[in-house]
C-alpha positions in Angstrom: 0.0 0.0 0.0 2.0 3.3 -1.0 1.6 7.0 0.4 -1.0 8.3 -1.8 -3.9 6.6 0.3 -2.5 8.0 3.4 -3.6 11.5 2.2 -7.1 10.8 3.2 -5.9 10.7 6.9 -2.5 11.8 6.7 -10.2 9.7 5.6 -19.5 0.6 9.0 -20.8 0.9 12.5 -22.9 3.0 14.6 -21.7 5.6 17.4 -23.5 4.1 19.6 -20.8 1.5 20.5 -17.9 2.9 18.9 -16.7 6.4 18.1 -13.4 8.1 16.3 -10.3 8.8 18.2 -10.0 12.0 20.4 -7.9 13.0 23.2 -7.8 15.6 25.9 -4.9 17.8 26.0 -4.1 20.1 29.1 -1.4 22.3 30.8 -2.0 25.7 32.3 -4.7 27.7 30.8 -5.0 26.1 27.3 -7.2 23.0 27.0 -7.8 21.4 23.6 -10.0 18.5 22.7 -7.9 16.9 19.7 -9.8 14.5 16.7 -8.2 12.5 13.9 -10.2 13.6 10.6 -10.5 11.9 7.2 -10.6 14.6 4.8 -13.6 12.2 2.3 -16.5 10.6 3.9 -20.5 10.4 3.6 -23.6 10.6 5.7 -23.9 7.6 7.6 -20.8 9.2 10.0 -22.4 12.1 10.8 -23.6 13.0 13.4 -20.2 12.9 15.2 -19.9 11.9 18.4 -22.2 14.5 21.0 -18.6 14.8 23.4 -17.2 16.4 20.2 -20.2 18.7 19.3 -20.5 19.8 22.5 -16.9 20.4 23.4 -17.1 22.8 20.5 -20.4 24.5 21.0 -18.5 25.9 24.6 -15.2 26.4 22.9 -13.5 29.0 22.3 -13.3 28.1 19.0 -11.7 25.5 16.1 -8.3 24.6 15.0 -7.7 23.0 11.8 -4.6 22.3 9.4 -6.0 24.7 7.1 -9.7 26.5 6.5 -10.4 24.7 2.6 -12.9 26.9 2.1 -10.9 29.8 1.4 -8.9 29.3 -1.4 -8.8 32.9 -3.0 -4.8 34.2 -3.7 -3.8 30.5 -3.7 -1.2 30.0 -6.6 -0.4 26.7 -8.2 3.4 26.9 -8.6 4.8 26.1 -12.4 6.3 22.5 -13.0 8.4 21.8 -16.2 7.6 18.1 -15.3 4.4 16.4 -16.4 2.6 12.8 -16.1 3.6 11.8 -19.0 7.5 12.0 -18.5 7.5 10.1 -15.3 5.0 6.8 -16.7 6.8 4.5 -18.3 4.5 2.5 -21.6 2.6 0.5 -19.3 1.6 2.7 -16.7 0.7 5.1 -19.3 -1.7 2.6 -20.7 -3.0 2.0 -16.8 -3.3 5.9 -16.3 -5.4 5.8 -19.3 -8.0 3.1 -18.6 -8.1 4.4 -14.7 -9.2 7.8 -16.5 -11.4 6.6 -19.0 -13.5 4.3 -16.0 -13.6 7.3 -13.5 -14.7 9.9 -16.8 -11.2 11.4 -16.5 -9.9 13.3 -19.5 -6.4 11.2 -20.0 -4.9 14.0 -22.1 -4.9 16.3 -19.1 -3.7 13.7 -16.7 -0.3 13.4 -19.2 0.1 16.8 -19.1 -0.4 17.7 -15.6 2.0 17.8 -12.6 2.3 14.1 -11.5 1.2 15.1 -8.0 -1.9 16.6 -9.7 -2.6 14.0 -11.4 -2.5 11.5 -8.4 -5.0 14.2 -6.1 -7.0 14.3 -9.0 -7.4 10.1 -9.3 -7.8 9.6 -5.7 -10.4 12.4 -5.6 -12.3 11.0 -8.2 -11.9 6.9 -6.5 -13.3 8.0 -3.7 -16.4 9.9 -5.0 -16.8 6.5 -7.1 -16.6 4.5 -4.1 -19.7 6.4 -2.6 -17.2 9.0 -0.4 -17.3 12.6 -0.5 -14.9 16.0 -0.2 -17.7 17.4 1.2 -18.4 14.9 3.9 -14.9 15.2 5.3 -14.6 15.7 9.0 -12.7 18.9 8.9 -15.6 20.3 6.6 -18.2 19.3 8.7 -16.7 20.7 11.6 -15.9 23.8 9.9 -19.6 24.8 9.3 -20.6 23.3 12.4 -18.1 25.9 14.1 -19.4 28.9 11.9 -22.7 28.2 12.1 -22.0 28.7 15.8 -20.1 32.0 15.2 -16.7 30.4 16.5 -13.5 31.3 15.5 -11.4 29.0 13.2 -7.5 28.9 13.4 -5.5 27.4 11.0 -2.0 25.7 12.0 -0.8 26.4 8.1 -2.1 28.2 4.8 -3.5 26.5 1.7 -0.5 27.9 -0.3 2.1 25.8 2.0 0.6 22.9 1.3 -0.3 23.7 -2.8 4.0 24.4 -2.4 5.0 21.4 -0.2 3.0 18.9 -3.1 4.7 20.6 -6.0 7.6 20.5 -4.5 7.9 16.5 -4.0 10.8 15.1 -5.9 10.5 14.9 -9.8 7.4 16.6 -9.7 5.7 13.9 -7.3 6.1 11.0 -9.0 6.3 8.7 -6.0 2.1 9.8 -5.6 1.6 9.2 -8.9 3.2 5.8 -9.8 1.5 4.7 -6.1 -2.2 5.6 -7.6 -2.0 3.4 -10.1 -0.2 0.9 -8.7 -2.5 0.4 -6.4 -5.5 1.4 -7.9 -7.3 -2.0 -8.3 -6.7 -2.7 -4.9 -8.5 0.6 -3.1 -11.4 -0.8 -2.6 -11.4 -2.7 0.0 -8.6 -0.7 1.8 -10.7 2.7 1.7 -13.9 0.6 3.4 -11.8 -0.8 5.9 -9.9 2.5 6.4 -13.2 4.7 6.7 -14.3 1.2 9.4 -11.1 2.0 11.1 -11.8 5.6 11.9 -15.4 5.3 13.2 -14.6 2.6 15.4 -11.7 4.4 16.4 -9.3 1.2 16.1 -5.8 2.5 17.2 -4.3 -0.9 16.3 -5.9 -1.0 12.4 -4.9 2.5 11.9 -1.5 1.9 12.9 -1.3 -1.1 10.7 -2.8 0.8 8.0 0.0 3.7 8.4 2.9 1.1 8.9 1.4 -0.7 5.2 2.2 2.5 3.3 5.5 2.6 1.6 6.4 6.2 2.3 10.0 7.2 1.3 11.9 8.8 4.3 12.2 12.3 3.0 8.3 12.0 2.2 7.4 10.6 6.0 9.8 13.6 7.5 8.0 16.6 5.2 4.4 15.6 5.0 4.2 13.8 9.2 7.4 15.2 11.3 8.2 18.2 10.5 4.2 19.3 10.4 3.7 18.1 13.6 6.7 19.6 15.4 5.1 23.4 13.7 1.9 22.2 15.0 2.7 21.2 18.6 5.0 24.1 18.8 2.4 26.7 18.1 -0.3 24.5 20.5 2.0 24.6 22.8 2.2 28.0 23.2 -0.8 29.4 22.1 0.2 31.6 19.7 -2.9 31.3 17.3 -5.2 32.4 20.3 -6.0 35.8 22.1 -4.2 36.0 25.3 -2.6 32.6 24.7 -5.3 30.3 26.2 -9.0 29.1 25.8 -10.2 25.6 25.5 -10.0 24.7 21.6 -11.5 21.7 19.1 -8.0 20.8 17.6 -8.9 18.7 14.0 -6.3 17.2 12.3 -5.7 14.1 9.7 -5.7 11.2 12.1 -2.4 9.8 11.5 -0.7 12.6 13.1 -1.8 11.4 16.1 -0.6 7.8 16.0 3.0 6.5 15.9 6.4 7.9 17.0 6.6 11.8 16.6 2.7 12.2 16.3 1.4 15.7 17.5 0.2 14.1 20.9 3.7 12.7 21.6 5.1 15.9 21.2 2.4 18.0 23.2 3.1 15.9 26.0 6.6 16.3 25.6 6.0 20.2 26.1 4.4 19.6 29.7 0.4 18.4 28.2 -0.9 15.9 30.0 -2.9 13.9 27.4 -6.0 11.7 27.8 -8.4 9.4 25.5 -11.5 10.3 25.9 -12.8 8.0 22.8 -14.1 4.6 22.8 -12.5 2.3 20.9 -13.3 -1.0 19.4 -12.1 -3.7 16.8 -13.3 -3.1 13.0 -13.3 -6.5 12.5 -11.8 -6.0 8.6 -8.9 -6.1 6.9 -6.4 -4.3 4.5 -6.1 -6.7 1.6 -3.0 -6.0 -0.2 
């Protein structure tokens, strides 16, 4: 399982006896109650659980890794490298049927940034396999949060991470060649991912993030180094007035799992850090 999947974290039961990951997270005068998110999903995980929604209706208001829904100024950096140059004759022709069975126009696949390209297919998967943009976590929490008139923070812009994609090596060919590689096995995996998160199952996640064959430079700029930014500015409230408030941190939910994730490292600055999520078994596996 390669990287490219990871980006709907790093995205079937009811609440009722299971629930997604989230921790408590204390010291001093900042309190934040801190959610893995998918960033794809669809109704039947709404609503979230009533600990979450009613954390954030008293809260001082949201943090998330960026606001989506404010794109304006955003600039898409020029690439001299397209799809094209990085497929070799048979990946070309398997970039060409994946387009032509999710109504993708190939022609602008070959000629766009390889990263592109890969967003563009998984995007597209995942609204063929009945999951939504729209229906992500950090988007439902967003209007949740301004529907209540609460503030929203964001740990990084839009433009940082439009920049940190096109500036993977060779254009991001490592996303690319892992979409469509892996393409006829998605399936399953994104069911059993999306199981994984509502039932938040520590253990499958993990497995899930220790199946993806992320290259070391790729794990340190997309996972490390974003979390050390993040803790450091939740660790000393810099986002907030007057450096405190009790806040509804939402991030992709493998930040918060494994060595170096954004919990580890707030309790490394003094946090002390609790579950407050039930967790239990998904009961289904990543077939690979």
């Amino acid at each position: 399982m390669k990287f490219i999947y990871c980006l709907l974290l790093i995205l079937v039961s009811t609440f009722a006896t299971a629930e997604p990951l989230y921790w408590q997270a204390s010291k001093g005068k900042l309190n934040y109650l801190i959610t893995g998110s998918v960033h794809v999903g669809d109704d039947s995980m709404y609503p979230l659980p009533t600990n979450l929604t009613s954390f954030l209706q008293h809260s001082d208001g949201i943090v998330v890794e960026t606001d989506i829904r404010n794109s304006s100024g955003v600039q898409y950096p020029q690439t001299s490298i397209t799809s094209q140059q990085v497929v070799n004759e048979a990946e070309r022709k398997e970039l060409i049927g994946i387009a032509k069975l999710l109504g993708l126009n190939d022609q602008q696949l070959l000629l766009a940034p390889p990263w592109a390209s890969a967003l563009t297919i998984q995007m597209k998967l995942v609204e063929y396999l009945g999951y939504k943009a729209q229906d992500g976590v950090d988007l439902w929490l967003l209007s949740q949060a301004s529907a209540q008139g609460k503030p929203v923070y964001s740990l990084e812009t839009m433009q940082f991470q439009i920049n940190l994609l096109a500036q993977l090596p060779n254009g991001g060919e490592e996303l690319l060649l892992s979409a469509i590689e892996d393409f006829d096995h998605t399936e399953e995996a994104a069911h059993c991912l999306i199981k994984s998160w509502k039932h938040g199952d520590i253990n499958k996640l993990n497995e899930f993030a220790e199946l993806s064959e992320m290259s070391s430079e790729l794990e340190e700029a997309f996972m490390f180094e974003r979390n050390r930014d993040w803790a450091q500015q939740l660790a000393s409230g810099a986002p907030f007035p007057n450096h405190e408030g009790n806040y509804l941190v939402v991030v992709g939910a493998l930040h918060l799992l494994g060595r170096d994730s954004l919990l580890e490292l707030l309790q490394a600055q003094g946090f002390t850090v609790t579950q407050r999520s039930k967790s239990t078994p998904a009961n289904c596996e990543f077939k690979y």
